[in-house]
N, C-alpha and C positions, 0 to 999 in steps of 0.2 A: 489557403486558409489564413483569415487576418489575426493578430495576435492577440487581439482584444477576444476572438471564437474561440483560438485555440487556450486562454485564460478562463472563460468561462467553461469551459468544454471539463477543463479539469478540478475547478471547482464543482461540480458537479458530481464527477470521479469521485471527489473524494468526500463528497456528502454519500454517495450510497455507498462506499466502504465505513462511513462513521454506523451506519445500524448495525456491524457485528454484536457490538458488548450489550445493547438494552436488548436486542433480540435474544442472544440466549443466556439470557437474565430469568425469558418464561419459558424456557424449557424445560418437560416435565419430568421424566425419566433420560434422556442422552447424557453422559456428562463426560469428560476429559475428552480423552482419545476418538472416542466416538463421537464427537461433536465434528471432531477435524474431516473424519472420514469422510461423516454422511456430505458435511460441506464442499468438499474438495470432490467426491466421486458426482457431486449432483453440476459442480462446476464442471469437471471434467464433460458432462455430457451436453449441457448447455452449450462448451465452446468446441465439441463436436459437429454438431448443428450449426452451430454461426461458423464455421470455418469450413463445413463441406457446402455449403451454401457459397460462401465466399469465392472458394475455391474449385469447387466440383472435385472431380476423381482425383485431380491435381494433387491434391491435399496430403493423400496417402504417399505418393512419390515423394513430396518436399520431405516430410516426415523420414522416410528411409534414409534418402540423400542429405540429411539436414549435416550443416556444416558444424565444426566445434562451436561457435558461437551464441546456436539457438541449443544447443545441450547445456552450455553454462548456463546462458540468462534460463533456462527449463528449470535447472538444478536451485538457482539464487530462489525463481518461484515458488518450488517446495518446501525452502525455507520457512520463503515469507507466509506462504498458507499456513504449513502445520504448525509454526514456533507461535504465531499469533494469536490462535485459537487454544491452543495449548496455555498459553500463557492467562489467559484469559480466563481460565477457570481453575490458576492457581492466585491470582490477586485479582485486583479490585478493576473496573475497567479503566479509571482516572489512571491507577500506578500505571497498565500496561499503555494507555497512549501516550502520558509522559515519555514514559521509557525510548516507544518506538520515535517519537520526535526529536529524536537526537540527529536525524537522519541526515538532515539540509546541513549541517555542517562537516559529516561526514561524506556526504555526497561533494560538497564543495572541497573539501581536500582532496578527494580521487582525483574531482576534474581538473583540479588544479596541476596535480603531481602527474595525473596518467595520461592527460588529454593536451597541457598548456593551456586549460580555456585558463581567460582573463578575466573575474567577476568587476564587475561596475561596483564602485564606492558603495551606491544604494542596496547592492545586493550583501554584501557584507555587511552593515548598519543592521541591516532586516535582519541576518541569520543570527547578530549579535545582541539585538533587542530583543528577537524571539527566542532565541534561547534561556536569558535573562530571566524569561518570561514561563520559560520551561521549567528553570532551575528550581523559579520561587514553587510553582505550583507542586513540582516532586518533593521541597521543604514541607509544604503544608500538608502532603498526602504522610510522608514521612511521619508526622507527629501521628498520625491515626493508626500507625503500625504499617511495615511493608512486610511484603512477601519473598526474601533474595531469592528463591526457586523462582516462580513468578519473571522478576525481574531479569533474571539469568536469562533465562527462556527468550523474553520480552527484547532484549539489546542481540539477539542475532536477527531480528528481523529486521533495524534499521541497518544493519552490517548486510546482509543479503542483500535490502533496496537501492544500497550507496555501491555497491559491485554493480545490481541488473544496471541502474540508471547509466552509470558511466559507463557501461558495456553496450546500452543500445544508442547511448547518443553517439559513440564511438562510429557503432555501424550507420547509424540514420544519417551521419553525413559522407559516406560512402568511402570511410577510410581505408586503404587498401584494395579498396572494390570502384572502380573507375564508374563502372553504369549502375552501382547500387543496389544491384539485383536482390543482397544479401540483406539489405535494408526491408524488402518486400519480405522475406522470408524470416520474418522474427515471430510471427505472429502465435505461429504452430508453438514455440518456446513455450507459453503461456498454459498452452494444450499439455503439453511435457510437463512441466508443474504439476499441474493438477492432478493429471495421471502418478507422476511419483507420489506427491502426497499421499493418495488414495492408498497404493500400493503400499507405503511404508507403514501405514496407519491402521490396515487391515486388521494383522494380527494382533494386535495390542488393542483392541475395540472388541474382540467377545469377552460377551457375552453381550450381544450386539439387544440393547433393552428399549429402545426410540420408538415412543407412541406414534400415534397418526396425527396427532398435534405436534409432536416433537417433529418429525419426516419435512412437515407442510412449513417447516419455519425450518426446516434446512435446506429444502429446495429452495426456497425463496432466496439466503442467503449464499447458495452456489451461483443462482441464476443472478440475480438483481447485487450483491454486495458483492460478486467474485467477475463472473461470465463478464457481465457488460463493461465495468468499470476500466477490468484490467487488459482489454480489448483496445479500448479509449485510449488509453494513456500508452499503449505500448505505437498504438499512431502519433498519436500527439507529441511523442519522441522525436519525431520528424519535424516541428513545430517548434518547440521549447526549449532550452540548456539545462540538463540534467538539473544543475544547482538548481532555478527557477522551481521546475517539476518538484523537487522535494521541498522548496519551500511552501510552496502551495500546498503540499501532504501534510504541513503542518496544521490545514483547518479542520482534520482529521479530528485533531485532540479537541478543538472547540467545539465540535459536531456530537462528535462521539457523547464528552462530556455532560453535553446539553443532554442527548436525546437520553443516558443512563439515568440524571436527575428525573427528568421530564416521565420516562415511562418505567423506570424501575426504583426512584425511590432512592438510587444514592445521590445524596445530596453533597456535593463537593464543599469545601470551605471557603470563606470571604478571599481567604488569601491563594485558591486556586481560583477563584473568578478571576481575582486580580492579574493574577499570570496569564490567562486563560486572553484575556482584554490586550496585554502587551502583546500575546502572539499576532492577536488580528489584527492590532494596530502598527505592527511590523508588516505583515502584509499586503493590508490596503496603504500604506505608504509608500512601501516597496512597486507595487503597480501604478500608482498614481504619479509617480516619477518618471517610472517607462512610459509612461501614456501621454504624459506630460513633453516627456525628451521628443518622441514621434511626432508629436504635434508639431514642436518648434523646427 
């Protein structure tokens, strides 16, 4: 895969993880805990299907035999599921994708400390202008009141992403594992996630209230916002350097942003555009340099 696919590949990722917050903006009766559930038990079933297909019988073996590895990155997933959705419906959606783009610079300390990688000048520039750009936008949410629950909630999901990330780029370059085997065996993780979410989220969701309008817009967001993206991305580990991958997670906030004004009416402030702008313009920078370096 060229780098230029596996770039678009995760823009893409992470445009369908940006519909969490305007989608359940219209939901009618689900709300907290119950939102996580239904999401996470419908993903759970989704990457059942794409990974016995994948795999065939196979699938159930790896799963027993699964090494400590795909139990961590499992466990960091049930994180990021339930704290985000959870978060989500204690503040605003702007506070929570603020919150969670904190992520590319905590990812870049992991890979730094835990891995040795060495970021290129441009990628540092980019996590330090986007953040910049993080910062202003969390000031301008700030003024409209936060939610520190919310918030709380919201900064263990960039701490779960910045563990999974440097934990699968660790294995996808075949660290410890000579033929890499264990690189192919990450996938099931994502399965373990979703599955624990469900599990954890169960009992704290009765009085289980989710219309038939409510169900049909959490299928969607297991399948389309959860199943396929995070499918994507755990390949495209094989492709990327963690840092990279979470910088790219930062078009989340622009995405998300967008689509909560666009289909629910929260209307961010001049001075989150403004942040909102510095992020993207850290990004498409940031590529345009790699794309640029390759050329020459």
């Amino acid at each position: 895969m060229t780098h230029r696919r596996a770039v678009a590949l995760m823009v893409l990722a992470t445009l369908l993880w940006s519909i969490a917050g305007v989608v359940t903006r219209h939901l009618e009766s689900a709300r907290s805990v119950e939102v996580t559930f239904w999401r996470s038990l419908f993903n759970a079933m989704a990457m059942t299907v794409a990974l016995a297909w994948i795999r065939g019988p196979a699938l159930w073996r790896e799963l027993v035999r699964a090494r400590w590895p795909v139990w961590v990155s499992g466990v960091c997933w049930a994180v990021m599921f339930t704290a985000f959705m959870v978060a989500l419906t204690l503040t605003s959606v702007a506070n929570v994708l603020v919150t969670v783009a904190i992520g590319p610079s905590i990812t870049a300390i992991f890979a730094r400390l835990f891995l040795g990688y060495r970021l290129p000048l441009r990628t540092w520039l980019s996590i330090v202008i986007g953040s910049i750009g993080i910062a202003w936008m969390f000031g301008q949410e700030a003024g409209r009141g936060i939610s520190f629950a919310g918030t709380a909630v919201a900064l263990l999901v960039p701490l779960a992403a910045a563990i999974n990330w440097t934990l699968l780029q660790h294995i996808s370059h075949g660290a410890g594992d000579p033929d890499k085997r264990l690189a192919q065996d990450m996938l099931p993780a994502a399965l373990i996630g979703a599955v624990l979410s469900a599990g954890i989220t169960l009992p704290f969701a009765y009085p289980l209230q989710s219309s038939h309008h409510d169900l049909s817009l959490l299928a969607m967001l297991g399948v389309v916002q959860l199943a396929i993206p995070c499918l994507l991305v755990v390949r495209l580990t094989r492709e990327l350097p963690a840092p990279e991958i979470a910088l790219l997670g930062l078009l989340e906030v622009v995405f998300g942003v967008a689509w909560a004004w666009i289909g629910a009416g929260e209307r961010p402030t001049t001075g989150a555009l403004a942040g909102g702008a510095l992020v993207l313009g850290a990004l498409v920078g940031n590529e345009m340099l790699a794309l640029r370096r390759r050329h020459w």
